[in-house]
TIKE-758179 format. One record per residue (C-alpha): x, y, z; residue in one letter. Coordinates in steps of 0.05 Angstrom, whole numbers, padded with zeros to 5 digits, always signed. Example, Ala and Ser with C-alpha at 12.3 -4.5 7.8 and 13.67 -1.06 7.14 Angstrom:
BEGIN
+00246-00090+00156a/+00273-00021+00143s/
END
This chain:
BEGIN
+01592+01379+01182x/+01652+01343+01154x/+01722+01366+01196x/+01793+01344+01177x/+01851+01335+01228x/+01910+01369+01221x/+01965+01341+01265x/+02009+01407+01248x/+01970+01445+01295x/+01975+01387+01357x/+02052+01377+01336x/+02088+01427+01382x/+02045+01419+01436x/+02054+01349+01443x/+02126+01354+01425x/+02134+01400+01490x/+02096+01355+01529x/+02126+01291+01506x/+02192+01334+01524x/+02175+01353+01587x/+02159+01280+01612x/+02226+01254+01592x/+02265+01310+01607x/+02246+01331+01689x/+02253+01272+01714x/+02311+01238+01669x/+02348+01292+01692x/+02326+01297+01769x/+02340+01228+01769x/+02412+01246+01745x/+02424+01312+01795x/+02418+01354+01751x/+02380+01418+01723x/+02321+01409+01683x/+02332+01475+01648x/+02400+01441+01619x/+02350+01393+01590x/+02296+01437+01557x/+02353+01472+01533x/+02389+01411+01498x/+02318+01380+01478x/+02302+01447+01440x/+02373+01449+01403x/+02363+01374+01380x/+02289+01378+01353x/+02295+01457+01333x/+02301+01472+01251x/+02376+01466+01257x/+02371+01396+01297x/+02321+01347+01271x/+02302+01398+01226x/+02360+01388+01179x/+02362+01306+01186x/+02292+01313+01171x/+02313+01338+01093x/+02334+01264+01080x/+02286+01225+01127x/+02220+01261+01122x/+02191+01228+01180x/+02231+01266+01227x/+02185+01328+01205x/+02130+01299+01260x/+02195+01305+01318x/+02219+01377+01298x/+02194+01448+01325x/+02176+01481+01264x/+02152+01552+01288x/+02199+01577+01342x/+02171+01647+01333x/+02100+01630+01347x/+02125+01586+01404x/+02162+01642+01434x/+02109+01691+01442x/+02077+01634+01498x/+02142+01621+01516x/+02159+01697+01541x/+02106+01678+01593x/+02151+01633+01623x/+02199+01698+01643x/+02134+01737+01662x/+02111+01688+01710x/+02177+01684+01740x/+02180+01752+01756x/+02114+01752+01783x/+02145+01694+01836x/+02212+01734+01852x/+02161+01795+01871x/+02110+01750+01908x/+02178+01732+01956x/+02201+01804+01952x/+02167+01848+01986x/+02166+01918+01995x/+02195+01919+02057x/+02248+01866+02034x/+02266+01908+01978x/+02287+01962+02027x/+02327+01919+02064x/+02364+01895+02002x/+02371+01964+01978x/+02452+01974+01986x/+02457+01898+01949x/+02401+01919+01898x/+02421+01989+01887x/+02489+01993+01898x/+02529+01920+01875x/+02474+01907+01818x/+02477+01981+01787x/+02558+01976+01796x/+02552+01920+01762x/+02502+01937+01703x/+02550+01995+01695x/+02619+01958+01700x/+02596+01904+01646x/+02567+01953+01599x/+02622+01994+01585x/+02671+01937+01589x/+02636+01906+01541x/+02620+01959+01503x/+02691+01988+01486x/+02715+01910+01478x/+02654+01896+01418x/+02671+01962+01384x/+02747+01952+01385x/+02749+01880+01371x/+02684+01867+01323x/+02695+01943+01292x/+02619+01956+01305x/+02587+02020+01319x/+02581+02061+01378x/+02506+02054+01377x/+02504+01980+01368x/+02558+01962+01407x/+02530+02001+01469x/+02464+01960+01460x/+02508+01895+01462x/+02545+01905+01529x/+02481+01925+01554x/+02449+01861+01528x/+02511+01826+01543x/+02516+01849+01624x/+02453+01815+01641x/+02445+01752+01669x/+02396+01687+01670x/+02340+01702+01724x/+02301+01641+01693x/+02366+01591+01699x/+02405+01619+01758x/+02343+01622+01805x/+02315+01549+01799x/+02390+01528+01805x/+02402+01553+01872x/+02345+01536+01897x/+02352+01463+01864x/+02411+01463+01909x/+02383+01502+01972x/+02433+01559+01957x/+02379+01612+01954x/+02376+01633+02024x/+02446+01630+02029x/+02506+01696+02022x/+02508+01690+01952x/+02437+01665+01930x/+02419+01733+01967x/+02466+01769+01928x/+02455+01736+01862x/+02380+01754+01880x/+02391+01825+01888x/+02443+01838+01821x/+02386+01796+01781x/+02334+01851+01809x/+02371+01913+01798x/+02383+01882+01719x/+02307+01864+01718x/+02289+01937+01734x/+02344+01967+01676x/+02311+01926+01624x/+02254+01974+01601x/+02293+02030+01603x/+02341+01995+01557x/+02284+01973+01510x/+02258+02054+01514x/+02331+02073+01476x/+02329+02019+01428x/+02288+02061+01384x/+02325+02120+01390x/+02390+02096+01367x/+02403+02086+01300x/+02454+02041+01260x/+02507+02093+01267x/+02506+02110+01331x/+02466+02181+01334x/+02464+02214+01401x/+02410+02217+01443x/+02384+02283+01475x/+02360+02288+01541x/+02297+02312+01521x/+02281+02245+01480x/+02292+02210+01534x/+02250+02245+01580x/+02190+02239+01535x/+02204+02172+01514x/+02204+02154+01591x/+02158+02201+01612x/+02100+02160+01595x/+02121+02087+01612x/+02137+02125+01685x/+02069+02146+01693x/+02040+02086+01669x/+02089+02045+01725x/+02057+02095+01770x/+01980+02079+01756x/+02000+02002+01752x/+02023+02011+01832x/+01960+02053+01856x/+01911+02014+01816x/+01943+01946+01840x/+01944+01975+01916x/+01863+01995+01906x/+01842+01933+01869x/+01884+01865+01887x/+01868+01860+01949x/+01795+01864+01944x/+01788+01833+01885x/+01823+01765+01917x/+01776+01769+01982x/+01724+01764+01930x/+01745+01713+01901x/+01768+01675+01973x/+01699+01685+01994x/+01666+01645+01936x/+01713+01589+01955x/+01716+01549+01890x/+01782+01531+01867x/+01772+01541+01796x/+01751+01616+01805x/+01817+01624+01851x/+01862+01610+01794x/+01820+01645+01750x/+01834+01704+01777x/+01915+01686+01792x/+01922+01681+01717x/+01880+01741+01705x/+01926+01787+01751x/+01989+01755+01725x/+01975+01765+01655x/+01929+01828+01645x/+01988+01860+01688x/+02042+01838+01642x/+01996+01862+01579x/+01978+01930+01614x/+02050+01938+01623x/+02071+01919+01557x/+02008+01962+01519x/+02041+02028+01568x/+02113+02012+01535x/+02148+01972+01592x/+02168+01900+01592x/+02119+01854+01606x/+02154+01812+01663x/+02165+01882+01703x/+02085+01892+01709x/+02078+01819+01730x/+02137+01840+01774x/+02097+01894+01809x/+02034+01855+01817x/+02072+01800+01850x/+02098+01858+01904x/+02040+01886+01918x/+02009+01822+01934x/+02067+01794+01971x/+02044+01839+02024x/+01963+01815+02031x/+01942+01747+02066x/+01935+01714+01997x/+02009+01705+01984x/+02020+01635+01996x/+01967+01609+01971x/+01973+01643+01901x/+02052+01625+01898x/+02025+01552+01912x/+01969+01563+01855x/+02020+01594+01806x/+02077+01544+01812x/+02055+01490+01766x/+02042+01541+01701x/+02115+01586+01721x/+02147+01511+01715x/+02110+01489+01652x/+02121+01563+01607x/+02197+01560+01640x/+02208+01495+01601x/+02173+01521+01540x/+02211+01575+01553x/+02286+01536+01556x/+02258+01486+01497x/+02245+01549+01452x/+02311+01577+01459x/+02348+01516+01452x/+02309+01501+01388x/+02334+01579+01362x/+02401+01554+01368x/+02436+01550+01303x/+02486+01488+01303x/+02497+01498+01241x/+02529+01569+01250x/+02566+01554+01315x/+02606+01497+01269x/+02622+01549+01213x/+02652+01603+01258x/+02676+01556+01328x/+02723+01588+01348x/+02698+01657+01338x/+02632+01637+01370x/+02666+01599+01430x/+02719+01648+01438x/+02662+01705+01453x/+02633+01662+01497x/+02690+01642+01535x/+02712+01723+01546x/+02643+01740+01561x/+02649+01691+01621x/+02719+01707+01637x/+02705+01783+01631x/+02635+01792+01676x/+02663+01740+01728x/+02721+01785+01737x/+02684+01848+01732x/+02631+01820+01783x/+02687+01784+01824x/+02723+01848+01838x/+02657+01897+01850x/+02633+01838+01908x/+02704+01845+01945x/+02693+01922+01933x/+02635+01913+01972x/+02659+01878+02039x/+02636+01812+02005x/+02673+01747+02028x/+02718+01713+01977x/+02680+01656+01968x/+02612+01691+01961x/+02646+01729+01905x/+02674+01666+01868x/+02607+01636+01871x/+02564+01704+01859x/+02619+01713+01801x/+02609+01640+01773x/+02532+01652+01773x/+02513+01714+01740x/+02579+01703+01691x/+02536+01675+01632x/+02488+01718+01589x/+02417+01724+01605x/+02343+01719+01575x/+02331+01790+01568x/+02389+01793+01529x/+02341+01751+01468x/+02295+01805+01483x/+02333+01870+01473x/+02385+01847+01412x/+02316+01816+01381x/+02292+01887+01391x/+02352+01920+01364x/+02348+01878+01296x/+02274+01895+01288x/+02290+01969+01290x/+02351+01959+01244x/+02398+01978+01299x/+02443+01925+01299x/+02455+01880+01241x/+02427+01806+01225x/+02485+01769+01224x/+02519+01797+01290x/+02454+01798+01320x/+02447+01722+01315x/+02518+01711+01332x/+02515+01742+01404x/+02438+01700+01418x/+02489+01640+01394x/+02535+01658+01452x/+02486+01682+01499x/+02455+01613+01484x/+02513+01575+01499x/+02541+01610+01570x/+02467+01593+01594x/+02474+01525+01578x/+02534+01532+01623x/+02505+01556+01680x/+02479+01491+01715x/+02558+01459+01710x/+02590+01526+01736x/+02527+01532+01795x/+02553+01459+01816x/+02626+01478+01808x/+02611+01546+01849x/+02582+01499+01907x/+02634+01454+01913x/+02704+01500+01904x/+02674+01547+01947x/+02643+01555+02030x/+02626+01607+02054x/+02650+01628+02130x/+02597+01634+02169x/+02607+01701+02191x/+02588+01716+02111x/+02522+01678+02122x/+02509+01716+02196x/+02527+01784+02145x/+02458+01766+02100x/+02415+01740+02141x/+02372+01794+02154x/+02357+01795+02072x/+02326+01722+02072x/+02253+01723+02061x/+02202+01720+02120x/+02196+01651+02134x/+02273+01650+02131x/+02281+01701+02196x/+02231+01678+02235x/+02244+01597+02233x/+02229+01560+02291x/+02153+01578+02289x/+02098+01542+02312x/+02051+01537+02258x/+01970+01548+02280x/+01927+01515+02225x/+01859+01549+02245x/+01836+01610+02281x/+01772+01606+02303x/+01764+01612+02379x/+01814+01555+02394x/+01868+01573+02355x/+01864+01653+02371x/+01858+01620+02455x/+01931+01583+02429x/+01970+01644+02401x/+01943+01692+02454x/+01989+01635+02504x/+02038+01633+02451x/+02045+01705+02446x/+02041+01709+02521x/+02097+01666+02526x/+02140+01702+02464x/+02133+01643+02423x/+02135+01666+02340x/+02080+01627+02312x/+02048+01639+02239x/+01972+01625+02231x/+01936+01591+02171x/+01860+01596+02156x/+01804+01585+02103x/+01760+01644+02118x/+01782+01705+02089x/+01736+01743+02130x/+01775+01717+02193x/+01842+01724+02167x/+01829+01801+02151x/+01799+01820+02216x/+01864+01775+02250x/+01918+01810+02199x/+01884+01882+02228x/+01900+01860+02301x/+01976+01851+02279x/+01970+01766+02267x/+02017+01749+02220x/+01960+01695+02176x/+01951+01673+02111x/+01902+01652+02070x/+01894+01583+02037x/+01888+01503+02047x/+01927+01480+02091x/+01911+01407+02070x/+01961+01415+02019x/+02029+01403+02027x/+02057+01452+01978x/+02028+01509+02023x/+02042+01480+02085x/+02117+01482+02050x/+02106+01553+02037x/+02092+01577+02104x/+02151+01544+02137x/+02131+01472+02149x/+02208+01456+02149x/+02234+01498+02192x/+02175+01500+02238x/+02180+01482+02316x/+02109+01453+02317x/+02041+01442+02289x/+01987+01454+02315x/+01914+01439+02284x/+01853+01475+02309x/+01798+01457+02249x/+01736+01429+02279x/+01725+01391+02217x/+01755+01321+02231x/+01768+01299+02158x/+01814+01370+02149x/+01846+01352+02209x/+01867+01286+02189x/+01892+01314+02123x/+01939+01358+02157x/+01969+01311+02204x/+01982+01260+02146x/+02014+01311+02103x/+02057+01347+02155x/+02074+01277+02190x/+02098+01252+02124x/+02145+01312+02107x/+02169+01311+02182x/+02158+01250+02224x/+02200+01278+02276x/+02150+01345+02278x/+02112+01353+02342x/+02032+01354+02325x/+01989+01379+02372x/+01915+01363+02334x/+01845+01375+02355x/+01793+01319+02363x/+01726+01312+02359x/+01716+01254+02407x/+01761+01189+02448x/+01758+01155+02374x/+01774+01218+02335x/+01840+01223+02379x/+01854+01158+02380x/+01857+01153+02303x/+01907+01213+02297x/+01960+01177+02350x/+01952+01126+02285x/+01962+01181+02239x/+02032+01207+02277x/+02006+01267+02324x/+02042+01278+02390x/+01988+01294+02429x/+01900+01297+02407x/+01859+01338+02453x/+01795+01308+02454x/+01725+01360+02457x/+01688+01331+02502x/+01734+01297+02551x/+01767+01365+02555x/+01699+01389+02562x/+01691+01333+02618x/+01754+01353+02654x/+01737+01427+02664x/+01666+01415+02679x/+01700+01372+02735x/+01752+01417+02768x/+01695+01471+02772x/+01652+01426+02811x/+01702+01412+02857x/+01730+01471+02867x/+01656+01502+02877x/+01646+01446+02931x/+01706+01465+02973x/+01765+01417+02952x/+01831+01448+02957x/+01862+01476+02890x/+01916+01438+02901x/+01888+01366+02903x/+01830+01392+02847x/+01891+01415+02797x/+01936+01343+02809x/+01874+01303+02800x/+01856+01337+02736x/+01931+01336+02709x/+01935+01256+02731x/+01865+01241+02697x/+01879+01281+02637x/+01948+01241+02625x/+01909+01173+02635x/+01858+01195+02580x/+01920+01209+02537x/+01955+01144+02555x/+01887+01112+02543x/+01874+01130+02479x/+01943+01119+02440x/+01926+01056+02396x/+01995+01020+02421x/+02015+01056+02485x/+02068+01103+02494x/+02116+01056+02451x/+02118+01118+02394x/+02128+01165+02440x/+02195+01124+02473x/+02220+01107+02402x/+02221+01191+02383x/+02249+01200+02453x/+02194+01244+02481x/+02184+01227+02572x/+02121+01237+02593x/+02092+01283+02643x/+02130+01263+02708x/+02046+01272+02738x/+02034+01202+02710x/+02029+01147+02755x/+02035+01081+02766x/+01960+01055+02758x/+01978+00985+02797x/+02018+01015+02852x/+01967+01014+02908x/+01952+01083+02938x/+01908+01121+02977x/+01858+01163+02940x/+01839+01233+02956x/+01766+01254+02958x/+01781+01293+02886x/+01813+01239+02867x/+01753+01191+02877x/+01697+01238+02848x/+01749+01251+02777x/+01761+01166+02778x/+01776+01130+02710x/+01708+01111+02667x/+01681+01045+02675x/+01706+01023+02608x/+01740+00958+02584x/+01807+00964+02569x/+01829+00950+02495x/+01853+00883+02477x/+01927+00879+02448x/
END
């Protein structure tokens, strides 16, 4: 059968692609935000870019992004996905916590910019009530798809104000499907809207919110240890994509916005043993459909318009930043925020937002709001995102915050924020359950890590705060706190996952102390190579114990038995490191003060004669 190629349906793809190579890292490289990029890249090769060049040089045609509109539907998957991440790091019990920032500052805030906006669009652009109320709203959002990756490009997110950007960003999240629910009851003119509309055009999209939680609370959670128990990758993020996106199209089929059912899937898995691993599963797709996301609006930007009205279009623009900063900058101080919180918070969430796209697109669709002013405010919107990278960097630098504004937010960072300083337990079979029993004993936080999902249910029952996943990765080890962790320690009996870990967590932190289980004298000797601080050998643990119960059983005193044991075990150890103890010096770690001099002539105990050294050759420099 005889099949033509069409390179019009490989163009975009490759185009984003193509994009997406030159763009990350081109723009890593220069410190900056590779949503500025995608963003520039789509306004250069969109219709009004390349698109118009390509009138006189017809070659271009094979560099321009023809279709925006079919681009954008895979594109809106970009926000969806997002979501789902914010409400994987949320929480339930997070979202109480950040319930006076969430509830209180955001919906002062939603409010505040609305009718702000509101009376200044009617006045000042003579448009309708109806309209003009659907614009502030539109207009008091802000970018959850630019300002997020921003701070945390520049580690700001666990900081005062990338907590209290977090929580305004939420609170607008949640208002956009009620928003959406009014569009169609407004008209062109501004018709009122009765209480009872609202309540049936609610009503259902409330229940359907309410059998999206339920179901999600009966189903996840079983569905993933499923899934864990097969152990094959591929079916894993199967079923990450299936959650992700059926919940955004459930929610979208029952009348809500699709990136508030991903939103609700993402916080009622946040809570199960599966968490890290799926935020480590979803990561790369949430950074691909962002870009497509940022290339597709830039490449809906009309140049062409912004050069027949300038100063009309930048003048908007400029007062919608001036305006919200203000607005935002005096409702932080209003609530006992620190000046330069504010500033920065201000700075942030000054810019228009995604969702704005979303709800004025809406509004023209349902002839609420006109063409041409439609497009004009996505112009602006357009241009204070592109904005929001240079005033982020501008935020960080003109303003510090006192640490007393930090100490005032601390208890709203995530998990593995407010309880740094863990040891990390990779494995809890029988050793590693013996290790956090001392830990816990001890009141040492540790967090545990484990590939049996069996195992890691029964352990989250007894109150063992574990996850889920592959630890020989060093995305998740990143996830659960690998960082800010106070040690590693490695349990697997499996040799080959052991060295994995160590080489990964060594790499990201030489300075880490790594406690690692070995198989055998050669086993442990080949992780000193790898970086560990100390390998516990099986059997000449195994050795050790079996010795200090013989001699206890035979009568030698405890004493003597427990000295000989430590002084043999810390000869193995100095025994098996490939160079010495010359590591250990250079990172400035002593050794036991029990270690001594081997050539200093002494008398032996009886214990210490039966526990003497094995008759092995030592190693040759």
């Amino acid at each position: 059968m005889e099949q033509s190629f069409h390179w019009e349906n490989y163009r975009e793809p490759l185009i984003f692609l193509m994009t997406a190579g030159l763009v990350v890292p081109l723009f890593r490289r220069l410190r900056m935000s590779p949503v500025l990029g995608f963003l520039i890249a789509g306004a250069l090769l969109g219709p009004s870019g390349v698109g118009r060049l390509a009138q006189t040089w017809p070659w271009l045609r094979y560099l321009m992004i023809g279709d925006v509109e079919k681009a954008a539907h895979l594109a809106e998957f970009g926000v969806v996905f997002l979501l789902f991440m914010i409400g994987l790091e949320l929480s339930w019990e997070r979202l109480v916590r950040m319930r006076r920032l969430v509830f209180g500052l955001g919906a002062a805030q939603v409010a505040a910019s609305t009718i702000v906006l509101t009376v200044f669009i009617a006045l000042w652009l003579d448009m309708p009530i109806g309209p003009a109320l659907l614009s502030g709203a539109a207009l008091a959002m802000s970018s959850t798809a630019i300002v997020i990756p921003v701070l945390s490009e520049r580690k700001r997110l666990n900081r005062a104000a990338g907590r209290t950007s977090f929580a305004i960003l939420l609170f607008q999240d949640l208002m956009v499907a009620p928003l959406l629910f009014v569009i169609p009851l407004l008209d062109s003119r501004g018709a009122a809207v009765s209480g009872l509309q609202l309540f049936w055009a609610w009503a259902p999209a409330v229940a359907a919110l309410f059998v999206l939680v339920v179901g999600g609370r009966i189903l996840l959670r079983p569905l993933f240890h499923l899934v864990a128990a097969a152990r094959s990758t591929e079916l894993f993020v199967a079923a990450c994509l299936l959650v992700v996106v059926g919940a955004s199209v459930a929610s979208a089929a029952a009348g809500l916005s699709m990136g508030l059912g991903a939103f609700v899937a993402g916080l009622l898995l946040a809570e199960t043993e599966f968490r890290r691993e799926i935020e480590v599963t979803i990561a790369p797709f949430q950074g691909l459909l962002l870009g497509l996301f940022f290339l597709t609006t830039g490449a809906a930007l009309d140049i062409g318009r912004i050069f027949q009205a300038p100063l009309t279009i930048l003048g908007v623009a400029f007062g919608l930043i001036a305006v919200k900063a203000g607005i935002i900058y005096a409702l932080a101080r209003a609530f006992r925020l620190g000046a330069p919180v504010a500033g920065e918070v201000s700075l942030l969430l000054a810019p228009g937002g995604e969702f704005a796209f979303l709800m004025i697109g809406a509004a023209i669709a349902a002839h609420v709001m006109p063409w041409v002013e439609g497009v004009d405010l996505m112009i602006v919107v357009t241009l204070t995102m592109i904005a929001i990278p240079f005033l982020g960097a501008f935020a960080a630098k003109v303003t510090a915050a006192r640490p007393r504004d930090e100490a005032q937010f601390a208890h709203l960072a995530p998990g593995a924020v407010v309880a740094d300083n863990r040891v990390i337990v990779v494995g809890f079979g029988r050793v590693g359950r013996l290790v956090s029993e001392l830990l816990t004993r001890h009141d040492i936080p540790f967090i545990a890590v484990d590939g049996a999902a069996q195992l890691v249910s029964q352990a989250r029952e007894d109150g063992v705060e574990i996850y889920w996943g592959n630890a020989a990765r060093a995305d998740f080890l990143s996830r659960v706190g690998l960082s800010t962790a106070r040690a590693l320690v490695v349990t697997m009996d499996a040799p080959q996952a052991v060295e994995e870990v160590v080489t990964i967590a060594h790499a990201a932190r030489p300075e880490l102390t790594i406690v690692a289980r070995a198989r055998d004298a050669e086993h442990a000797t080949h992780l000193y190579e790898l970086g560990v601080t100390d390998a516990i050998p099986e059997t000449i643990e195994a050795s050790l114990q079996l010795a200090e119960a013989l001699l206890v059983d035979i009568g030698v005193p405890m004493g003597f038995v427990i000295a000989s044991i430590h002084e043999k075990r810390d000869e193995y150890r100095k025994f098996l490191q490939p160079h010495g103890d010359r590591r250990r010096e250079k990172r400035g770690i002593k050794m036991s003060t029990r270690v001594r001099d081997m050539n200093k002539p002494k008398k032996q105990s009886e214990a210490q004669q039966i526990a003497s050294p094995p008759q092995t050759e030592e190693p040759q420099a």
